[in-house]
C-alpha positions as CSV (number, residue, x, y, z in Angstrom):
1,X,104.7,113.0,77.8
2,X,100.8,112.9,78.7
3,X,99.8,113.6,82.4
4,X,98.4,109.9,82.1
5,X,101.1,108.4,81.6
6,X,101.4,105.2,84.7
7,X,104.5,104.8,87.2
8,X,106.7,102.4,85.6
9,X,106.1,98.9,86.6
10,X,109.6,98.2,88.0
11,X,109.3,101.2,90.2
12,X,106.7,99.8,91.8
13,X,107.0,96.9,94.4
14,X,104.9,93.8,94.6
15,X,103.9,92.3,97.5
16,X,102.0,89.4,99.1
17,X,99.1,88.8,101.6
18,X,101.1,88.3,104.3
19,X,103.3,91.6,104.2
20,X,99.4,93.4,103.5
21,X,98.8,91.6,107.3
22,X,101.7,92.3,109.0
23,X,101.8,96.4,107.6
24,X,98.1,96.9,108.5
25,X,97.8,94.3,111.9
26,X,94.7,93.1,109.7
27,X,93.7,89.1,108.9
28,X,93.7,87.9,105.8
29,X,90.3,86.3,106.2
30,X,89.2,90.3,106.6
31,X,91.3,91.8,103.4
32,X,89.5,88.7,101.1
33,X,86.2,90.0,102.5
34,X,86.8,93.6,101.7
35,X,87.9,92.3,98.1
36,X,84.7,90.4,97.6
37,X,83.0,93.6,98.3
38,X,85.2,95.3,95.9
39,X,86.6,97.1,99.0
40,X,90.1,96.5,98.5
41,X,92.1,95.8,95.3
42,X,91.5,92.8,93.3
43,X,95.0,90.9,93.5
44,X,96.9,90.6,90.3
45,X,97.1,86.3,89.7
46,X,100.5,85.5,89.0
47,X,100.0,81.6,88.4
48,X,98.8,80.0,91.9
49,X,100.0,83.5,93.7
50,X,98.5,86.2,94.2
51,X,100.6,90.0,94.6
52,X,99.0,93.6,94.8
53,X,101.6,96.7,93.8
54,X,102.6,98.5,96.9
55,X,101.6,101.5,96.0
56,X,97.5,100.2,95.7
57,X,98.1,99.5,99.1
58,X,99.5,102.2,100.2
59,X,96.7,104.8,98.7
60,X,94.1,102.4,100.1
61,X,95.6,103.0,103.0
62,X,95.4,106.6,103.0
63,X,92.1,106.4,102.1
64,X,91.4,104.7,105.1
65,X,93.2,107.2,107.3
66,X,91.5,110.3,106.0
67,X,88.2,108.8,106.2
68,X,88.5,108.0,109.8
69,X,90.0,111.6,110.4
70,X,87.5,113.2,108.6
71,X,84.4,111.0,110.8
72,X,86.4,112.7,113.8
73,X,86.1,116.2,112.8
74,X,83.7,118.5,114.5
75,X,81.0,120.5,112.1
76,X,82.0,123.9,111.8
77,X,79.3,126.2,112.8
């Protein structure tokens, strides 16, 4: 099988705005401004609903984290 080969669809989860607010402690109002920016992952329309795969969320996450860690870290001389 080829290296780019993406995780199964049914291993993944899907989930909605308000599990993205209550993981992160974030507003809604602030994740639909980071997607406007193209910030955050564009949601995947399931009629009137709207889901992102857990895993998106997850590595943007991360992202996040290792940004901020990285701002904190002291220039080696």
């Amino acid at each position: 099988m080829p290296a780019s080969v993406p995780v199964s669809l049914l291993s993944d989860q899907m989930v909605d705005m308000k599990f993205i607010t209550a993981f992160t402690g974030l507003t809604d109002k602030w994740f639909y401004k980071l997607i406007k920016e193209k910030k955050f992952p564009k949601p995947i329309k399931l009629g009137r609903a709207s889901r992102w795969f857990k895993s998106e969320v997850e590595k943007w996450l991360k992202e996040r984290i290792e940004e901020s860690r990285e701002e904190e870290q002291p220039e080696e001389k």
